[in-house]
N, C-alpha and C positions, 0 to 999 in steps of 0.2 A: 651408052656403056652399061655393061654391067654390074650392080650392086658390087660393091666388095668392103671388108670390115676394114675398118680406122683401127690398124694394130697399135699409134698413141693412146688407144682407149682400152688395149684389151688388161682384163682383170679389174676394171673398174665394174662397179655396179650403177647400171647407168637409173636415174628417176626421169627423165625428160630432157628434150632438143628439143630449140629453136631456130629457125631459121630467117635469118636476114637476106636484104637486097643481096649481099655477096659474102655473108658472116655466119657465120653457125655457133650455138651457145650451148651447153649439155653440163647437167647437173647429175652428182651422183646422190643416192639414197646419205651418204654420211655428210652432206651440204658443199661440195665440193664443188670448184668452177672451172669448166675448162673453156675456152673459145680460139677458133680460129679463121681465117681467111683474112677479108681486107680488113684494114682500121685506118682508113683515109683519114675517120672524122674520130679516132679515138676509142670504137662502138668492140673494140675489142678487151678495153681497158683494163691494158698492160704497159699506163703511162705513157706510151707512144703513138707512132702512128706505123707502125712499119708493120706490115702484114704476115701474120703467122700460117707455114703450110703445114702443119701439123697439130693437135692439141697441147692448147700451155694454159697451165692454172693462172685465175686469176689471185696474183697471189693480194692484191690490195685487199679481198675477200676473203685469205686467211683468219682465221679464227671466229668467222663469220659459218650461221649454218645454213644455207641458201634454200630454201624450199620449193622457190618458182624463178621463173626467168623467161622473158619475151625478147624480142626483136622484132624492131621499127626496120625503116628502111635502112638508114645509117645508122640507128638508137639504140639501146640495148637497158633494158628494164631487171633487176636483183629483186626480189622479198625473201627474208629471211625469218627465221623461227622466232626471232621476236619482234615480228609485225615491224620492220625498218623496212625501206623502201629504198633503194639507189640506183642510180641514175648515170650513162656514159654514153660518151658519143657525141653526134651532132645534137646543137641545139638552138639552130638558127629559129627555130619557129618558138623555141619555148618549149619543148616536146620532152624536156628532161625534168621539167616543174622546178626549176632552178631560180626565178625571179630575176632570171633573166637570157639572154638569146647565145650566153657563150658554149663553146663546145670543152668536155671534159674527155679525159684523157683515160681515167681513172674513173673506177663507181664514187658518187660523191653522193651523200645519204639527201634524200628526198625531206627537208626538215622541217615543210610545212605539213606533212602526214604523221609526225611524230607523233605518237598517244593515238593513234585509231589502230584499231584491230582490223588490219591487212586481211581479206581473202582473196582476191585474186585482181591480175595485170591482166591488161592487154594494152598492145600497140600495133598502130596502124606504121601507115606509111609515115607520116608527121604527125600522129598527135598519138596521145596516150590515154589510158582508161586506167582507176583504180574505185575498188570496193570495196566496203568494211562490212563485219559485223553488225554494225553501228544504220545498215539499212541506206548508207549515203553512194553516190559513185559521183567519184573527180574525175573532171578533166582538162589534159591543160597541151598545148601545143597549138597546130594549125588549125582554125575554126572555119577559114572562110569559103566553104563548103555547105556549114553548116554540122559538119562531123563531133564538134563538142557539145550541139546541143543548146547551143546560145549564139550568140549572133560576133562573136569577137576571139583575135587570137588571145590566146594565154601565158605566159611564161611559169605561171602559180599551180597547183592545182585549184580547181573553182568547182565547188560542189553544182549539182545541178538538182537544182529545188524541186523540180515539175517532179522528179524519181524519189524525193525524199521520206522514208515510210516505207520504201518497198521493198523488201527483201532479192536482193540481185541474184541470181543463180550461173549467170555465167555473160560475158561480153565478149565481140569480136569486132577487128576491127579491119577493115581494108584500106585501100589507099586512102580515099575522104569518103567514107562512110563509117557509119556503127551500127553493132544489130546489137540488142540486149534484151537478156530473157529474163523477167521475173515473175516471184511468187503466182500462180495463178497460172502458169502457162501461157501469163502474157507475152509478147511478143513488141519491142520497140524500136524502131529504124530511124534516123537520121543522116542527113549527110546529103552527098552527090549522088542524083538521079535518072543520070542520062543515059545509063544502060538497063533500070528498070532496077537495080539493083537492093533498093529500098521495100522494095514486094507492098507496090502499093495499086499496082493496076497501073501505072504511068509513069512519066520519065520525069516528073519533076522531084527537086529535091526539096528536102523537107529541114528547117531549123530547128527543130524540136521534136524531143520523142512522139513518133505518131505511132497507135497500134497498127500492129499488119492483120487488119479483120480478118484474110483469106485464110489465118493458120488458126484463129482464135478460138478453133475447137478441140485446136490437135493437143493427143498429149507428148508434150515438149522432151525431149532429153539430152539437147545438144545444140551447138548453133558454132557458123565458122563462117569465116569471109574469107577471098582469097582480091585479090587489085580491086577489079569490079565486078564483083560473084557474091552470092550469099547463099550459105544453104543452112538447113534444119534438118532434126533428123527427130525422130520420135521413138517411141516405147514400143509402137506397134510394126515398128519394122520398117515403114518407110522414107523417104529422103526426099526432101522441096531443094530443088533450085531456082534460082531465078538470079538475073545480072547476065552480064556478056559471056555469050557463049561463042566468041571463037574459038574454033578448032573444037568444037563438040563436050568444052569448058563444062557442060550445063547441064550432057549425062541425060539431054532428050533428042537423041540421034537426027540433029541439027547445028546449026551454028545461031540459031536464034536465041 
């Protein structure tokens, strides 16, 4: 089909969309929330589960000023201007940092993150990434993968000590992997292996941030994962992929 505009959005001033397995989440410049499509598991949170075909504010996040917003597969991740985190949707794995595996309906505030200065989310397919000021990154959902970077699931957020010190400049997460870029232009992968997608030369996966030597000279400005894809993007113009490339995913006029 052809592109065509969301007339529930026109005259908003939009800051960012995200998109979920089947859900989409769009935040305006004034902290406003709108979301729609499925909410099997809540990930739309508007208290229910019934799926919306149009934009509808989240209004639980009235008076709230939302500044960032992801989407998990069924999950859906809020931070707000005062560094608060929340949390809705599915959370069989623990993927909501809730302390525990139930699914919310509604953002419910993330309140083992309370008092860290928030910079930025990401969420994978089951598990979640967050990052402070503070030089620390949590994470808490499906691990057994190896995607949070320690060897167990979570339901909490759980700091990951081997990154502690380092200045995080941005995280991505795909189905059970993670790629994270810090200070230095270094480059970290964890997770599920079996499409190369870790950018380690091999298909094995890794429990722990390992560097990806191949990029460790480049200078970094970006990084994104899509299921089992990763890529990089740099200062000098160029773009790394590496991960599953069916159907030419990978942008090197192959399926490899």
């Amino acid at each position: 089909d052809l592109p065509a505009a969301v007339a529930g959005l026109k005259g908003l001033t939009l800051a960012g969309v995200s998109c979920g397995f089947l859900h989409t989440v769009v935040w305006t410049r004034g902290g406003e929330v709108y979301s729609f499509g499925c909410s099997q598991y809540g990930q739309l949170g508007h208290g229910d589960q019934e799926q919306k075909l149009s934009p509808t504010r989240v209004q639980a996040l009235a008076g709230k000023v939302v500044t960032r917003a992801c989407c998990g597969h069924y999950h859906t991740l809020f931070c707000t201007e005062d560094d608060e985190v929340y949390s809705c949707g599915s959370g069989y794995y623990g993927q909501l940092g809730h302390a525990h595996r139930k699914d919310c309906t509604e953002p419910m505030l993330v309140t083992a993150l309370r008092g860290y200065a928030v910079v930025g989310i990401a969420a994978g397919g089951f598990h979640t990434c967050v990052w402070t000021k503070g030089h620390q990154l949590f994470t808490f959902g499906l691990g057994i993968d190896g995607q949070l970077g320690h060897d167990e699931n979570t339901p909490s957020p759980s700091r990951l000590e081997v990154l502690c010190g380092r200045a995080i400049l941005g995280v991505a997460c795909g189905e059970s992997h993670t790629i994270v870029w810090a200070e230095g232009n270094e480059l970290y992968s964890f997770g599920r292996g079996t499409y190369g997608q870790l950018g380690h030369g091999d298909k094995d996966g890794r429990r722990a941030p390992t560097v990806i030597k191949a990029l460790q000279s480049k200078p970094v400005a970006g990084v994104a994962a899509g299921g089992f894809l990763s890529a990089v993007w740099t200062t000098e113009g160029e773009l790394f992929t590496f991960g599953y490339g069916h159907a030419g995913s990978s942008g090197h006029g192959d399926e490899n």
